[in-house]
LUMLUMDREN-2810 file (N, C-alpha, C; in Angstrom, 1 decimal):
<atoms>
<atom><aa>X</aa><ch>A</ch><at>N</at><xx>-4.3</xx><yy>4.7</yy><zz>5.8</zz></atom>
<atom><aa>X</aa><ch>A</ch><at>CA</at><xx>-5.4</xx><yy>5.1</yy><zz>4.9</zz></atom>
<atom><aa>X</aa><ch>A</ch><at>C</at><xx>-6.6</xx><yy>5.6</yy><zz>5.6</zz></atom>
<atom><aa>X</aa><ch>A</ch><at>N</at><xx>-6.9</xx><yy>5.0</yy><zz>6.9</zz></atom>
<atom><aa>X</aa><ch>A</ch><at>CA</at><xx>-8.5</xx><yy>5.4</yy><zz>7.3</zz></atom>
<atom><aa>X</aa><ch>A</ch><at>C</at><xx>-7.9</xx><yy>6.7</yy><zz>7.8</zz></atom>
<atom><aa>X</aa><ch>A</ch><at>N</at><xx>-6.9</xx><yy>7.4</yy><zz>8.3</zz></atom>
<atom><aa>X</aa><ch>A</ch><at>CA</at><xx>-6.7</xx><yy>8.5</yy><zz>8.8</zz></atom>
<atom><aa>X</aa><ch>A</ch><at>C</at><xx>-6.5</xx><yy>9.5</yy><zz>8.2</zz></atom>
<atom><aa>X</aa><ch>A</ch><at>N</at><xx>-6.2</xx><yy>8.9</yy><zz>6.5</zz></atom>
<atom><aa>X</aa><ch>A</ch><at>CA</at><xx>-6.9</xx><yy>10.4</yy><zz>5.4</zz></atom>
<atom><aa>X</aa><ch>A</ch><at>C</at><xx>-7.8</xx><yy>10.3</yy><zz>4.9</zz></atom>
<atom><aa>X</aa><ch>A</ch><at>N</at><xx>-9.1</xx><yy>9.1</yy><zz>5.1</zz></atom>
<atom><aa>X</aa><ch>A</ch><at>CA</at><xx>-10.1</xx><yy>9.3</yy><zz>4.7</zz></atom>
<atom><aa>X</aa><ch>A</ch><at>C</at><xx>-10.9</xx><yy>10.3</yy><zz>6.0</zz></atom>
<atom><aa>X</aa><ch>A</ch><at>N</at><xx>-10.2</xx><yy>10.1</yy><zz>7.5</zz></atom>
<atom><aa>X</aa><ch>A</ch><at>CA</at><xx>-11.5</xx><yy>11.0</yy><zz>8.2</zz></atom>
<atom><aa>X</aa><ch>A</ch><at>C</at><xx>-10.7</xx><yy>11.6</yy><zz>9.0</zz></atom>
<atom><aa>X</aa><ch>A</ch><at>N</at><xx>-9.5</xx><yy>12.5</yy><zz>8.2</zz></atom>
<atom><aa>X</aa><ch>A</ch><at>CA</at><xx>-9.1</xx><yy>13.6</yy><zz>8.5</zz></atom>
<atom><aa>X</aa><ch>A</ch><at>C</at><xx>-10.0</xx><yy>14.9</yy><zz>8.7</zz></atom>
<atom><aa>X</aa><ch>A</ch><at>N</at><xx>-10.9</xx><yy>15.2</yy><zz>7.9</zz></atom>
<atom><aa>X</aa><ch>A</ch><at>CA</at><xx>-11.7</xx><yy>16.1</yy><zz>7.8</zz></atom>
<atom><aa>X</aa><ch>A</ch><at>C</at><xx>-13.2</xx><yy>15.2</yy><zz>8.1</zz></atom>
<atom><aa>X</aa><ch>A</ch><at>N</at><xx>-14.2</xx><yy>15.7</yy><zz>8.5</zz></atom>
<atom><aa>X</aa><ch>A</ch><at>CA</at><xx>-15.5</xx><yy>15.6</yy><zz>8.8</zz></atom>
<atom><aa>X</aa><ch>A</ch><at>C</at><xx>-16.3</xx><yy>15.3</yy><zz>7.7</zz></atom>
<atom><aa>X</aa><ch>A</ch><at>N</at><xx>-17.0</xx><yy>14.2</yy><zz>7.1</zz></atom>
<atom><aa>X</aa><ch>A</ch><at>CA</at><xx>-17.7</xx><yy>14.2</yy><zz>6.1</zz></atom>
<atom><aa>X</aa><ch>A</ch><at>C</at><xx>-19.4</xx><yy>14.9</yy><zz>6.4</zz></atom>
<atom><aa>X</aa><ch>A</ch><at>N</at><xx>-19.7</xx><yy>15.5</yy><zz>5.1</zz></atom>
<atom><aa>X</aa><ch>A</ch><at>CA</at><xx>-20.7</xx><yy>15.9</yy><zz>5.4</zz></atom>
<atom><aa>X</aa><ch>A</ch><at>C</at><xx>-22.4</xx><yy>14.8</yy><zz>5.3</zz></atom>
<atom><aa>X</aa><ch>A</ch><at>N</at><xx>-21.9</xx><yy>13.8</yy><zz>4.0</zz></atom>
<atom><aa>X</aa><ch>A</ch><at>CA</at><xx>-22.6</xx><yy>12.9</yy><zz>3.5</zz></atom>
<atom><aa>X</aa><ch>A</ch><at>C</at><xx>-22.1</xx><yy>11.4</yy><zz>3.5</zz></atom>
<atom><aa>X</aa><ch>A</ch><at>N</at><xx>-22.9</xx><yy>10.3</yy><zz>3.2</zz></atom>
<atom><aa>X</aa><ch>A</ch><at>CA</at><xx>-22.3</xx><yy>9.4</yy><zz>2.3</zz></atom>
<atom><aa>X</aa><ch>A</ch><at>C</at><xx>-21.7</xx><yy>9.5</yy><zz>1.5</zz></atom>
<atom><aa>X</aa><ch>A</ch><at>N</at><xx>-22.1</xx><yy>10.5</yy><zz>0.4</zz></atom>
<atom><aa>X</aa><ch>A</ch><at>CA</at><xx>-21.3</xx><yy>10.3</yy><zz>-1.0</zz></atom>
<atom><aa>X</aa><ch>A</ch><at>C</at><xx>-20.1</xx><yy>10.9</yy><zz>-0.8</zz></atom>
<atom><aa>X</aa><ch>A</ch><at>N</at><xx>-20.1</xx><yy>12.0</yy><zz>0.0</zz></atom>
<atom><aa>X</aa><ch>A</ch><at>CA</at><xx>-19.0</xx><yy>12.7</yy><zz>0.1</zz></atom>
<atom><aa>X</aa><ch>A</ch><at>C</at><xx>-17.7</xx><yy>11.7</yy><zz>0.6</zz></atom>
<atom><aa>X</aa><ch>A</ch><at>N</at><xx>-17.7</xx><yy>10.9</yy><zz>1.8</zz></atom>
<atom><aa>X</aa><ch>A</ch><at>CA</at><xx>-17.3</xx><yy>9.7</yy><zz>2.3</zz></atom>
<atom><aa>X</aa><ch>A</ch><at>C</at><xx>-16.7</xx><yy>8.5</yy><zz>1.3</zz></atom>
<atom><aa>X</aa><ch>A</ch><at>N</at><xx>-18.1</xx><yy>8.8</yy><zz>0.5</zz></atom>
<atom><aa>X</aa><ch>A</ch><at>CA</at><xx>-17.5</xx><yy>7.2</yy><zz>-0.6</zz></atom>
<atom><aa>X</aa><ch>A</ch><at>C</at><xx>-16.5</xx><yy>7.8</yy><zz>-1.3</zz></atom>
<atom><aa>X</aa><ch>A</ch><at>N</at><xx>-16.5</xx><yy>9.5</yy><zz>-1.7</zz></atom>
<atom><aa>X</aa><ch>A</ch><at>CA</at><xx>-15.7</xx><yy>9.9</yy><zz>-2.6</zz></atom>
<atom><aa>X</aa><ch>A</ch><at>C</at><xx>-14.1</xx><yy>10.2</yy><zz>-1.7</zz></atom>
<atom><aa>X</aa><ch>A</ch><at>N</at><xx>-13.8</xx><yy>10.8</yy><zz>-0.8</zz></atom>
<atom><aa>X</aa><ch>A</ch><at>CA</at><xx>-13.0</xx><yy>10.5</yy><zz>0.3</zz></atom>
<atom><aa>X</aa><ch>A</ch><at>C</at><xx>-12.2</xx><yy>9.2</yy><zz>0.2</zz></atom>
<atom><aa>X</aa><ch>A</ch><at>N</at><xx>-13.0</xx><yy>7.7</yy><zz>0.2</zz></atom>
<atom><aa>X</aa><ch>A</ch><at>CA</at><xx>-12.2</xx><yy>7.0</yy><zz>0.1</zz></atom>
<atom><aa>X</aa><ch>A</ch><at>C</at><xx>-11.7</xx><yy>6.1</yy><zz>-1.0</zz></atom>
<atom><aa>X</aa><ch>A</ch><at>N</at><xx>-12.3</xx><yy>6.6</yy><zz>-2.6</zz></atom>
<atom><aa>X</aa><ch>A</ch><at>CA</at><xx>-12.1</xx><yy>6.2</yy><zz>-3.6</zz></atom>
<atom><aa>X</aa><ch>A</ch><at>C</at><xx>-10.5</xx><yy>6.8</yy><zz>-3.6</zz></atom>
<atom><aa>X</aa><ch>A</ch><at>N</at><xx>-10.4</xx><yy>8.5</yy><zz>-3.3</zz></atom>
<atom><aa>X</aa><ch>A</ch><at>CA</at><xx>-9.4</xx><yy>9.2</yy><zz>-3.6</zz></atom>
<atom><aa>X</aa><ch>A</ch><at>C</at><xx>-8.2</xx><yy>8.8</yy><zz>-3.4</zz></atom>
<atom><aa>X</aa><ch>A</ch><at>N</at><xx>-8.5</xx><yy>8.2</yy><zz>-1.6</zz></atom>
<atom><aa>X</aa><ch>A</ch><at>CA</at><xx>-7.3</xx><yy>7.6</yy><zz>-0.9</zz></atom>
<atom><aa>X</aa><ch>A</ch><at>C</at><xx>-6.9</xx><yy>6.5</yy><zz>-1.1</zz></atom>
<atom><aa>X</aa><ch>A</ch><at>N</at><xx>-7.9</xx><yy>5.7</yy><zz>-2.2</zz></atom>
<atom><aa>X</aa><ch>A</ch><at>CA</at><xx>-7.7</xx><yy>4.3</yy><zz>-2.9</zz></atom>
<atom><aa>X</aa><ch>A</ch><at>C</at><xx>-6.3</xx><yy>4.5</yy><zz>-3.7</zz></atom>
<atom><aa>X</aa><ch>A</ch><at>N</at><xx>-7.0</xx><yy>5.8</yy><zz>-4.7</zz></atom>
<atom><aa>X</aa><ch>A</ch><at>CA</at><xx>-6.3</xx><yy>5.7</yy><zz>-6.3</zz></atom>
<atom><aa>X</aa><ch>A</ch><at>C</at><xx>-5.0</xx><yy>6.4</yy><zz>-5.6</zz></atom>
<atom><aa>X</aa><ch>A</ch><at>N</at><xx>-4.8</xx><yy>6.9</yy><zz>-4.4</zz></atom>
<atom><aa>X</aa><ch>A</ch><at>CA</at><xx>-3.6</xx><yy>7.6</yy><zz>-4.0</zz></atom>
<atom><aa>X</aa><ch>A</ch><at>C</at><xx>-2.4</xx><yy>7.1</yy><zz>-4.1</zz></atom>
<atom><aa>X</aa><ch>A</ch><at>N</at><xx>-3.1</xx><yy>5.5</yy><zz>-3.8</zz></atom>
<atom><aa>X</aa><ch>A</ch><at>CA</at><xx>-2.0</xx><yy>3.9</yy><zz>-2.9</zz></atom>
<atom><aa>X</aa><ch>A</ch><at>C</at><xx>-0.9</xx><yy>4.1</yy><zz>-4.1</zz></atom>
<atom><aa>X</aa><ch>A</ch><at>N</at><xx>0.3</xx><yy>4.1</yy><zz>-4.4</zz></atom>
<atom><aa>X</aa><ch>A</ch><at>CA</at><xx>1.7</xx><yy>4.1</yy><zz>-4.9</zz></atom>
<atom><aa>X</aa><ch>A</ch><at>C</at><xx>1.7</xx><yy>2.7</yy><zz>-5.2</zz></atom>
<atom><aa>X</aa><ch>A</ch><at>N</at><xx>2.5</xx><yy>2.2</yy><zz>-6.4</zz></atom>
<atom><aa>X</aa><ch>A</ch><at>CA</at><xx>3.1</xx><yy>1.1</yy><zz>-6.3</zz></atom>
<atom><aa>X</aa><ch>A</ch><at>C</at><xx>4.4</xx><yy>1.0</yy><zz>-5.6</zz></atom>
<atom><aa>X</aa><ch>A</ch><at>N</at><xx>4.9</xx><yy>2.2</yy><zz>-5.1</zz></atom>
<atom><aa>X</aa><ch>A</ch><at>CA</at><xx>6.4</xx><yy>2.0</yy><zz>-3.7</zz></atom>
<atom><aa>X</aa><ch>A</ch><at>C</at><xx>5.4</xx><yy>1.4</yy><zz>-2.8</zz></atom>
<atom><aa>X</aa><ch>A</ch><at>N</at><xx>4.5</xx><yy>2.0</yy><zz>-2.4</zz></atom>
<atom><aa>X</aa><ch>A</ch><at>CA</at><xx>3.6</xx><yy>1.6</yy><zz>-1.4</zz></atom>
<atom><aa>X</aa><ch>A</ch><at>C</at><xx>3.2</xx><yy>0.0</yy><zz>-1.4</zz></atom>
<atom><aa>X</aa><ch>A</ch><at>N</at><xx>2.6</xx><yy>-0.2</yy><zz>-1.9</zz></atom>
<atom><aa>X</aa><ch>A</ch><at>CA</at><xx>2.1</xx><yy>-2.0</yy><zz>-2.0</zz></atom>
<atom><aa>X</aa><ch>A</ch><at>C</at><xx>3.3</xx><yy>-2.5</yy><zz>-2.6</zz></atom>
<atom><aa>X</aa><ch>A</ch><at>N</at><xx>4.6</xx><yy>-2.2</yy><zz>-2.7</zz></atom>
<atom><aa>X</aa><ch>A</ch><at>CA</at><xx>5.6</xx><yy>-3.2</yy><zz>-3.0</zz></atom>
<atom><aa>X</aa><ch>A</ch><at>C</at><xx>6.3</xx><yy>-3.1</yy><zz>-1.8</zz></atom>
<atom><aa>X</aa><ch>A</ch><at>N</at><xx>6.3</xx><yy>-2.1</yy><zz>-1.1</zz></atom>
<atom><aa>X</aa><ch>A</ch><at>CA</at><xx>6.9</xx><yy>-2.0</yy><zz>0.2</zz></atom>
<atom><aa>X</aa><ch>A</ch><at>C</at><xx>6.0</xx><yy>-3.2</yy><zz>1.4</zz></atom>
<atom><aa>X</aa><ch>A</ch><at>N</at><xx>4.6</xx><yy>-3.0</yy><zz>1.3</zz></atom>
<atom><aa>X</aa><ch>A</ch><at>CA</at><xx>3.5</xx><yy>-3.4</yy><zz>2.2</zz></atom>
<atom><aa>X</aa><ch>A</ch><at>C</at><xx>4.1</xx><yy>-5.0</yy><zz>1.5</zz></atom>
<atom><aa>X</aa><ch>A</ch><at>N</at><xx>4.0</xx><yy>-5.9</yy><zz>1.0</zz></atom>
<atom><aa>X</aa><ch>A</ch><at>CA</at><xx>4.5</xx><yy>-7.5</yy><zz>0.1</zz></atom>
<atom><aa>X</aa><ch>A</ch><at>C</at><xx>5.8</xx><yy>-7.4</yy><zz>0.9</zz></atom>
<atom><aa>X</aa><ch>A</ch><at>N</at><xx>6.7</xx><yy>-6.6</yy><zz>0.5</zz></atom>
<atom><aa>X</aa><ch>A</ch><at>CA</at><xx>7.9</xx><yy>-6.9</yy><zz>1.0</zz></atom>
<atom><aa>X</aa><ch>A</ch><at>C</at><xx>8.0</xx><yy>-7.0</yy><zz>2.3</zz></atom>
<atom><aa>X</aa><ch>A</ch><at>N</at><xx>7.5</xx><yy>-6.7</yy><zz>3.3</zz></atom>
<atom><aa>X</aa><ch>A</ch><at>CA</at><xx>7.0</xx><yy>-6.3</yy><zz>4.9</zz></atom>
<atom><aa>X</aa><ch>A</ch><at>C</at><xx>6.8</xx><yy>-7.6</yy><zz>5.1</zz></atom>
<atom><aa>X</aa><ch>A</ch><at>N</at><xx>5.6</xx><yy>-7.8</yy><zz>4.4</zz></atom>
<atom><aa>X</aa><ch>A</ch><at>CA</at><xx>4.8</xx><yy>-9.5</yy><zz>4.8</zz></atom>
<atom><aa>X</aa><ch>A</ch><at>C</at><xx>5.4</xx><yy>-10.3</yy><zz>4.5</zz></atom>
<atom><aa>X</aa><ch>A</ch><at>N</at><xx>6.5</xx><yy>-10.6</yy><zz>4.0</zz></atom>
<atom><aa>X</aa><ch>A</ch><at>CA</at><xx>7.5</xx><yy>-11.6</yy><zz>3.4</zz></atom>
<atom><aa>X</aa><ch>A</ch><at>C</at><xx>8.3</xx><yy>-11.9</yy><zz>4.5</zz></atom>
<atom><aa>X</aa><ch>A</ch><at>N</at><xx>9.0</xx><yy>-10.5</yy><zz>5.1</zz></atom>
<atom><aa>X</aa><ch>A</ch><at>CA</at><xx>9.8</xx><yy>-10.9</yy><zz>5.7</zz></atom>
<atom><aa>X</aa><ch>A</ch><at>C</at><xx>9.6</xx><yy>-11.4</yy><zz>7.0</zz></atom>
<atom><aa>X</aa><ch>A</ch><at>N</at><xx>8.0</xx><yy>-10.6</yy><zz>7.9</zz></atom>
<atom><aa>X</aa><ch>A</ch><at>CA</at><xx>7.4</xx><yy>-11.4</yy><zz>8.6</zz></atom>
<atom><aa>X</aa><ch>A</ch><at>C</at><xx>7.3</xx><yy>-12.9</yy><zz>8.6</zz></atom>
<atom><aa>X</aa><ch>A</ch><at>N</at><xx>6.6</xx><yy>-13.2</yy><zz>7.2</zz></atom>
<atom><aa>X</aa><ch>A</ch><at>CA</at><xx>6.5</xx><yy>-14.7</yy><zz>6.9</zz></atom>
<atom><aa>X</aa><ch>A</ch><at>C</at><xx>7.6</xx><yy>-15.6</yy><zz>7.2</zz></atom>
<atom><aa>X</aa><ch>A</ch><at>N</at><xx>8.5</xx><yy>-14.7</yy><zz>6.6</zz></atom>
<atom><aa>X</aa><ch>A</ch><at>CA</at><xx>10.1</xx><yy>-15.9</yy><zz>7.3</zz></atom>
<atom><aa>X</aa><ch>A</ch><at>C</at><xx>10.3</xx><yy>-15.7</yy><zz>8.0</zz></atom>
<atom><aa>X</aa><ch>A</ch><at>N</at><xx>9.9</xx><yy>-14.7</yy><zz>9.2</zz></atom>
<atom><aa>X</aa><ch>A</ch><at>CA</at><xx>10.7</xx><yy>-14.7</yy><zz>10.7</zz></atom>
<atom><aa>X</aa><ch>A</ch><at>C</at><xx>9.5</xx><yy>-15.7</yy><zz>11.2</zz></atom>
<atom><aa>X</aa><ch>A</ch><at>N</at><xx>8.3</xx><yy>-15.7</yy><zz>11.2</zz></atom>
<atom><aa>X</aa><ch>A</ch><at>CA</at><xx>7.3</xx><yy>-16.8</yy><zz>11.4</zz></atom>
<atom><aa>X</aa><ch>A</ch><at>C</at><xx>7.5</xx><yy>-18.2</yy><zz>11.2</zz></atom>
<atom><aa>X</aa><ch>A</ch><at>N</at><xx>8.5</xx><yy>-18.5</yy><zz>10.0</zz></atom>
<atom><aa>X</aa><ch>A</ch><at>CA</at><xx>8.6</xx><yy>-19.9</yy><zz>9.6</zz></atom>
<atom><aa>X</aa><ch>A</ch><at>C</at><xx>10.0</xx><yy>-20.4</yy><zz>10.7</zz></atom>
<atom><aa>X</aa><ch>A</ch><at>N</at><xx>10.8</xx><yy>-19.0</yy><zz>10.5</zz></atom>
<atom><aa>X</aa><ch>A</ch><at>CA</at><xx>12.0</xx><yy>-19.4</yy><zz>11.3</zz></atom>
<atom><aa>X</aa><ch>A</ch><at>C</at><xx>11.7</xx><yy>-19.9</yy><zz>13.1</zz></atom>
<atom><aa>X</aa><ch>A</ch><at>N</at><xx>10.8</xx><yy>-19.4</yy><zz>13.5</zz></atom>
<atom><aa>X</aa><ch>A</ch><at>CA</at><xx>10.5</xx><yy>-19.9</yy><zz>14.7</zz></atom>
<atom><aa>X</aa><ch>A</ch><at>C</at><xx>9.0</xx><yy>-20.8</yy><zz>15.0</zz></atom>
<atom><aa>X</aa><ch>A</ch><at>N</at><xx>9.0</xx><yy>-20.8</yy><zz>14.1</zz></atom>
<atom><aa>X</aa><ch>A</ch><at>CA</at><xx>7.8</xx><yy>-22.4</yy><zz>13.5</zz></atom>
<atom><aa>X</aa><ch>A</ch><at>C</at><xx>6.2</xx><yy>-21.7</yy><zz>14.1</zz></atom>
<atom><aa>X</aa><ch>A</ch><at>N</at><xx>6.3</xx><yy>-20.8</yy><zz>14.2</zz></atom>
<atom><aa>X</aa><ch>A</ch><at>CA</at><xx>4.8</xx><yy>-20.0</yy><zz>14.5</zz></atom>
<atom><aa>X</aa><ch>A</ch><at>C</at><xx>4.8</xx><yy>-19.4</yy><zz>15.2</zz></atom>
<atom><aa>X</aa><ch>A</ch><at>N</at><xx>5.8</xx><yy>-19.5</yy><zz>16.5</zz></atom>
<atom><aa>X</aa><ch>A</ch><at>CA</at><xx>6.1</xx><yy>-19.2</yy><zz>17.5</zz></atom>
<atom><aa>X</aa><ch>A</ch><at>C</at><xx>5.6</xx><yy>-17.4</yy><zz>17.6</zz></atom>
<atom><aa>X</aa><ch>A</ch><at>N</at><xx>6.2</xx><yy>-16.7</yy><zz>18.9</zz></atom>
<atom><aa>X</aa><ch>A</ch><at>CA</at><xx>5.8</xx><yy>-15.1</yy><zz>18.4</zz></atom>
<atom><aa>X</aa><ch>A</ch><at>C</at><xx>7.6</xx><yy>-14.9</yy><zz>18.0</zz></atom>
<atom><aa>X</aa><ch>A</ch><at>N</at><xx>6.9</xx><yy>-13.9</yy><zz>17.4</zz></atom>
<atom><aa>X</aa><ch>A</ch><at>CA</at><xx>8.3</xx><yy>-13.1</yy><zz>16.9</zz></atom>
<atom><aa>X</aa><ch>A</ch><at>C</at><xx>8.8</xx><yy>-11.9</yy><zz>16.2</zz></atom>
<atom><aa>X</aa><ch>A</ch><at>N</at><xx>7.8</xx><yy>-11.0</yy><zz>17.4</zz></atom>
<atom><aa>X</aa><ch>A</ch><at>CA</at><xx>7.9</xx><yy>-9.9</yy><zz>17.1</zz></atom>
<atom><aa>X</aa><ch>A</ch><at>C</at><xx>9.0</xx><yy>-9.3</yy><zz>17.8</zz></atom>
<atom><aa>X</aa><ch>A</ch><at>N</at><xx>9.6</xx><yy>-10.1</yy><zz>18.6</zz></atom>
<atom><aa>X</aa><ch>A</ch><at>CA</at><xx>11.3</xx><yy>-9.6</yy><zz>18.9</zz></atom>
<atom><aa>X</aa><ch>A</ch><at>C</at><xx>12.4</xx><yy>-9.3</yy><zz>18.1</zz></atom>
<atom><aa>X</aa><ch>A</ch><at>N</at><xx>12.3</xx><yy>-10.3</yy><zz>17.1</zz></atom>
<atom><aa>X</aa><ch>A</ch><at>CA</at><xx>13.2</xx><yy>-10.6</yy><zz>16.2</zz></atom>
<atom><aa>X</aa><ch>A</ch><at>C</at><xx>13.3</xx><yy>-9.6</yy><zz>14.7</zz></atom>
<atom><aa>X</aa><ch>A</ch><at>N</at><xx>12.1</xx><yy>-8.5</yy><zz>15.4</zz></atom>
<atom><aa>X</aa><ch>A</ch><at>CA</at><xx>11.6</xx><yy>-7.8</yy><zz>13.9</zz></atom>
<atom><aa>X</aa><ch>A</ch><at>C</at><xx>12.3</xx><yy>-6.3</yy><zz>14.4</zz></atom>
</atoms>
């Protein structure tokens, strides 16, 4: 998301604020059901090695 809000150079604040409203209302619900399902399964590779790291396992 921050790399389509300052893909282009803003000229203003408001220009900026409006920038990142756009790339707000852009977000998909594939998107945030994808991003939940991500963190779940993290979560269980986390539980499965009791906190341990386990970014091998991913």
């Amino acid at each position: 998301l921050k790399t389509k809000v300052y893909e282009t150079r803003s000229e203003n604040l408001e220009e900026l604020q409006e920038k990142i409203v756009n790339v707000l209302n852009s977000i998909t619900l594939d998107f945030l059901t994808n991003v939940i399902e991500t963190f779940y399964v993290h979560l269980r590779h986390c539980q499965v090695v009791e906190g341990h790291q386990f970014e091998h396992l991913i």
